[in-house]
FIZAFI-990959 format. One line per 8 residues: their letters; for each residue x, y, z of N, C-alpha, C. Coordinates in pm, whole numbers, plus 32768, in hexadecimal, padded with zeros to 4 digits. Each point is the difference from the previous one (the first is absolute). Layout:
N
A) X:Y:Z:X:Y:Z:X:Y:Z | ...
***
This chain:
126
XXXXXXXX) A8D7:6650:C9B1:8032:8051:806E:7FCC:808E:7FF0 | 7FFC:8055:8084:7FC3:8089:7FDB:8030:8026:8072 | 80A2:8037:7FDC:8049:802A:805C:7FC5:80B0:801C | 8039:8035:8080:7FE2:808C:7FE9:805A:8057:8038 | 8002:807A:8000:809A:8053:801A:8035:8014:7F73 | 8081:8015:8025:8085:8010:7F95:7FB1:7F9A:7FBA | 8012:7F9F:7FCF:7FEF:7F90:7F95:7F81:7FDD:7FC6 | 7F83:8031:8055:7F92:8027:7FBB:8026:8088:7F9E
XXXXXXXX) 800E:803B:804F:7FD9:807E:7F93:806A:7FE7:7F9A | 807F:7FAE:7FF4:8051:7FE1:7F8B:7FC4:7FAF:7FC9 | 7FC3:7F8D:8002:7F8D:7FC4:7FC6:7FA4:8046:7FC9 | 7FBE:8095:802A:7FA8:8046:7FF5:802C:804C:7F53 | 8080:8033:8016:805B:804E:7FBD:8017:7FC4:7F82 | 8017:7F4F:803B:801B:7FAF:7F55:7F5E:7FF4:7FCE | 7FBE:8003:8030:7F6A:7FE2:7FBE:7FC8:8079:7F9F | 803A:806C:8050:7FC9:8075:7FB8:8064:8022:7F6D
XXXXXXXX) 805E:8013:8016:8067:7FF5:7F81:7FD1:7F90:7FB6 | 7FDB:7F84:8016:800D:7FA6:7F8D:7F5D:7FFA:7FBD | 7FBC:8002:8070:7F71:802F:7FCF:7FEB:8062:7F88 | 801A:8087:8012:800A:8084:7FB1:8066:7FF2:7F8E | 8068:7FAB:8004:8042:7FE9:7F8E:7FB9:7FCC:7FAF | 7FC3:7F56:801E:7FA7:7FB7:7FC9:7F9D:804E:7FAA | 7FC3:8073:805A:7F84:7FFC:7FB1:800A:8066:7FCF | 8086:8067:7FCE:8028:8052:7FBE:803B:7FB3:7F8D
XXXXXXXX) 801B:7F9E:8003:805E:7FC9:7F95:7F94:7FB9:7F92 | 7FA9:7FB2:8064:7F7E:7FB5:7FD4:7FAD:8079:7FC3 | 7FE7:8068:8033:7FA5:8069:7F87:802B:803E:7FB1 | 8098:7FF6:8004:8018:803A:7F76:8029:7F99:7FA5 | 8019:7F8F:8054:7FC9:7F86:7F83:7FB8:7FC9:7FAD | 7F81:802F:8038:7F62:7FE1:7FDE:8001:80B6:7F88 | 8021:803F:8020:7FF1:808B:7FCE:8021:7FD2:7F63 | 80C3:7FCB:8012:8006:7FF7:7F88:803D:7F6C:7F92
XXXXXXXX) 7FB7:7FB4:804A:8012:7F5E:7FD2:7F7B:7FEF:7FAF | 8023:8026:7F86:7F92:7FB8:7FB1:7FE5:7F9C:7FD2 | 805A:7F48:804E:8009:7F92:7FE5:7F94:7FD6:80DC | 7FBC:7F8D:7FA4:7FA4:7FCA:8085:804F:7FC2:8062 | 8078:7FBA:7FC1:804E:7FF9:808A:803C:803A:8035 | 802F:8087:7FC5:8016:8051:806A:7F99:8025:8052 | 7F95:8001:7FCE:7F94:8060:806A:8002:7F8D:803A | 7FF7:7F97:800A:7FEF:7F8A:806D:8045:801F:8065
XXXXXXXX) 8059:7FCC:7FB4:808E:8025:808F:7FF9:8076:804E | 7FF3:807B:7FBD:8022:807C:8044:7F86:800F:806E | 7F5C:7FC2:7FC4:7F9B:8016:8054:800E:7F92:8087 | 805D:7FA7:7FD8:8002:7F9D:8067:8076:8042:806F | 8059:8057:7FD2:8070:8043:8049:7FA6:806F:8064 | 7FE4:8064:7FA5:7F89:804E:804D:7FA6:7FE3:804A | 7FBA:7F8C:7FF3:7FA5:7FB5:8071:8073:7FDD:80A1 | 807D:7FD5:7FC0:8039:7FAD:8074:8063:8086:8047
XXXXXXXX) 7FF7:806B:7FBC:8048:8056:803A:7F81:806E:805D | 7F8D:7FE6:7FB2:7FC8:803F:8078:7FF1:7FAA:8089 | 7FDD:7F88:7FF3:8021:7F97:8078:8078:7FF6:805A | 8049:7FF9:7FBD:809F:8055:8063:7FE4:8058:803A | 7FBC:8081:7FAB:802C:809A:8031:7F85:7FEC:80AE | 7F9A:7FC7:7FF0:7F6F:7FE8:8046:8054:7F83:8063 | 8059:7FD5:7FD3:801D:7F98:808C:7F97:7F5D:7FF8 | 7FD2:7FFC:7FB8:7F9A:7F6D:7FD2:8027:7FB0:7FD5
XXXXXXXX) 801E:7F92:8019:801B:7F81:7FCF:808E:8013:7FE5 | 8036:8044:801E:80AA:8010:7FF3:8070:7F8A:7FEC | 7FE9:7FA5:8057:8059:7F80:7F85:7FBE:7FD4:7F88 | 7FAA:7FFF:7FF5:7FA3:7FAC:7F8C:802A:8099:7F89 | 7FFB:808E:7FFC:8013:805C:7FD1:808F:7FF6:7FCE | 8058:802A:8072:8088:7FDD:7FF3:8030:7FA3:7F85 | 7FDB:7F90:8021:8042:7FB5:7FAA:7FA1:7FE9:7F63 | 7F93:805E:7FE3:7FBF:7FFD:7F7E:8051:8087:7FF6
XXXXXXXX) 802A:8065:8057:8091:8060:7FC1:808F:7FAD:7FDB | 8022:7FBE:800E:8077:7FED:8017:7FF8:7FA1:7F4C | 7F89:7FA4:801B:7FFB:7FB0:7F8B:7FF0:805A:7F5F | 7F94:8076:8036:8012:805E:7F81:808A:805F:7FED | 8008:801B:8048:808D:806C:7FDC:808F:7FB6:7FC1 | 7FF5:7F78:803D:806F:7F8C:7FB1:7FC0:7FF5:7F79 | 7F9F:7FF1:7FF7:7FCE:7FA8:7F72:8025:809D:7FA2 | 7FB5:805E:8025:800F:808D:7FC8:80A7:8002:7FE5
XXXXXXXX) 805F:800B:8083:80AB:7FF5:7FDA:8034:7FC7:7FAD | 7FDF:7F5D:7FF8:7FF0:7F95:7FB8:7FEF:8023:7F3F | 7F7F:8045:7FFC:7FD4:801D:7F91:803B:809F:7F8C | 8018:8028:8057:806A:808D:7FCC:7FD6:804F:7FCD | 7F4E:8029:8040:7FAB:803B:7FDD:8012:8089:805A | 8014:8008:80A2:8018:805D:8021:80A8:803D:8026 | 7FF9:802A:8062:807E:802F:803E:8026:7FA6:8035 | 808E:7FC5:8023:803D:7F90:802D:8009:800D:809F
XXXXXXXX) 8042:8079:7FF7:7FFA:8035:80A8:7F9C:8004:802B | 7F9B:801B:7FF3:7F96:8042:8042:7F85:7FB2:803A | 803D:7F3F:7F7A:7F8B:7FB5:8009:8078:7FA6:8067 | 806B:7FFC:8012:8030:7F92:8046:8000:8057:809A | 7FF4:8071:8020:7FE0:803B:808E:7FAB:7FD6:800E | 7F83:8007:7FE3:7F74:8017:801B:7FD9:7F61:8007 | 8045:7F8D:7FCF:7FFA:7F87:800A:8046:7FBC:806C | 8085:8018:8043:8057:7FFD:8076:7F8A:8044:8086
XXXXXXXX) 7FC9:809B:7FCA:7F8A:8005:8080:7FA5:7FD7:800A | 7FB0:7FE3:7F96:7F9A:7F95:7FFF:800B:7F8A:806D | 808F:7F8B:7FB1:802A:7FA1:806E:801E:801D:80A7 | 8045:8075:8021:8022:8031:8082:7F5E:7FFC:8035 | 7FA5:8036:7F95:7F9D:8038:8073:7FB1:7F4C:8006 | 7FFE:7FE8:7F8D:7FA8:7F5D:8029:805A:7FA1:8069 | 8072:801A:8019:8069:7FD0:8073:7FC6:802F:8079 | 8012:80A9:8029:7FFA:802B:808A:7F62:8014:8008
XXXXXXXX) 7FCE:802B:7FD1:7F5A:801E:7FFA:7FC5:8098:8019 | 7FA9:8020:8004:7FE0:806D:7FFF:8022:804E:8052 | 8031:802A:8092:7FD2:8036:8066:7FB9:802F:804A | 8000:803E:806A:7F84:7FF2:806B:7FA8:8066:7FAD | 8005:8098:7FB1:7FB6:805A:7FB4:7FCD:7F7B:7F56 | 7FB4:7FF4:801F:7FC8:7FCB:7F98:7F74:7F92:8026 | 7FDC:7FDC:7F70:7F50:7FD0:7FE5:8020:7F4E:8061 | 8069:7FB7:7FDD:801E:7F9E:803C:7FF1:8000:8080
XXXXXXXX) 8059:8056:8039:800C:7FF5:8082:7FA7:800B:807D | 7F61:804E:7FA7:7FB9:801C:8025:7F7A:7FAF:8015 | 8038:7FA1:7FA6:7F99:7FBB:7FEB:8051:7F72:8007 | 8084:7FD9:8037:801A:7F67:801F:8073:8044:8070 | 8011:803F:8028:8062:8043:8060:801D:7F99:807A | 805A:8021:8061:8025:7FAE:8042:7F99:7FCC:8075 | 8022:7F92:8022:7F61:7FBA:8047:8050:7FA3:8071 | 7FD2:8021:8050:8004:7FB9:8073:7FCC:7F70:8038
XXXXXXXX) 8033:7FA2:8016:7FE0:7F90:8008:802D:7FC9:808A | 7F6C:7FFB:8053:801E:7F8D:807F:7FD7:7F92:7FF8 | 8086:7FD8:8029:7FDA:7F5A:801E:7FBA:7FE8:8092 | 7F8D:7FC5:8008:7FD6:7FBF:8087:8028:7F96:8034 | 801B:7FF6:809A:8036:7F7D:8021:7F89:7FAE:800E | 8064:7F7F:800A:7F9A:7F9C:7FE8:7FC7:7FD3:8079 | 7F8D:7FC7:802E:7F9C:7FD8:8067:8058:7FE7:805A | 8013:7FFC:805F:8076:7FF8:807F:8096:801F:8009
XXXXXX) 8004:8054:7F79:808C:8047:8006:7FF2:809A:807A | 8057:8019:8038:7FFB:804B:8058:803F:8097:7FAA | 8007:8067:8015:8036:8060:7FFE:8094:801E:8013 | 803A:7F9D:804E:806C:803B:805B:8064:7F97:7FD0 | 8078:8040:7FEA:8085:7FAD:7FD4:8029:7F8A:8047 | 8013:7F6C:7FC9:804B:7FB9:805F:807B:801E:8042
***
């Protein structure tokens, strides 16, 4: 969906918060995780939070947020709060989808589809 108005730009609003969290949280992960799975994870957070913030692939994104910030909660490596928000918006956004401001919408946006009648169907209502 790529609603627009009020509920785009609140769509707009959750993308940008969870984006900039992501990839604030993800570089100072990478900054100071001197174990490879953290840098995994955190570079895989930072990849998917710039994809949020850019509006691209937003369910497929979404829910590679939602799956890291649980596993991260899960693991008791970061902040509890901070990874179970950012995992709840993750899911919201792979639920509602990007909105009409974004890379998706622009590129699979809403499309119009006529149907033609068929060889001696008429135009006009019975």
């Amino acid at each position: 969906m790529f609603p627009n108005g009020w509920p785009g730009t609140g769509l707009l609003l959750l993308r940008l918060v969870t984006g900039i969290l992501l990839i604030h949280d993800g570089m100072l992960g990478l900054l100071s995780s001197p174990h490879w799975s953290g840098i995994v994870l955190r570079s895989i957070a930072t990849a998917a939070g710039i994809l949020v913030l850019a509006g691209f692939w937003t369910p497929i994104a979404g829910v590679v947020v939602a799956i890291i910030e649980l596993w991260t909660a899960f693991s008791g490596v970061d902040s509890l709060r901070s990874s179970i928000v950012l995992a709840i918006l993750g899911a919201a956004l792979a639920m509602l989808g990007p909105g009409i401001r974004s890379v998706d919408a622009r590129l699979y946006g809403r499309k119009r589809i006529d149907i033609p009648n068929r060889p001696g169907q008429s135009d006009l209502p019975r």
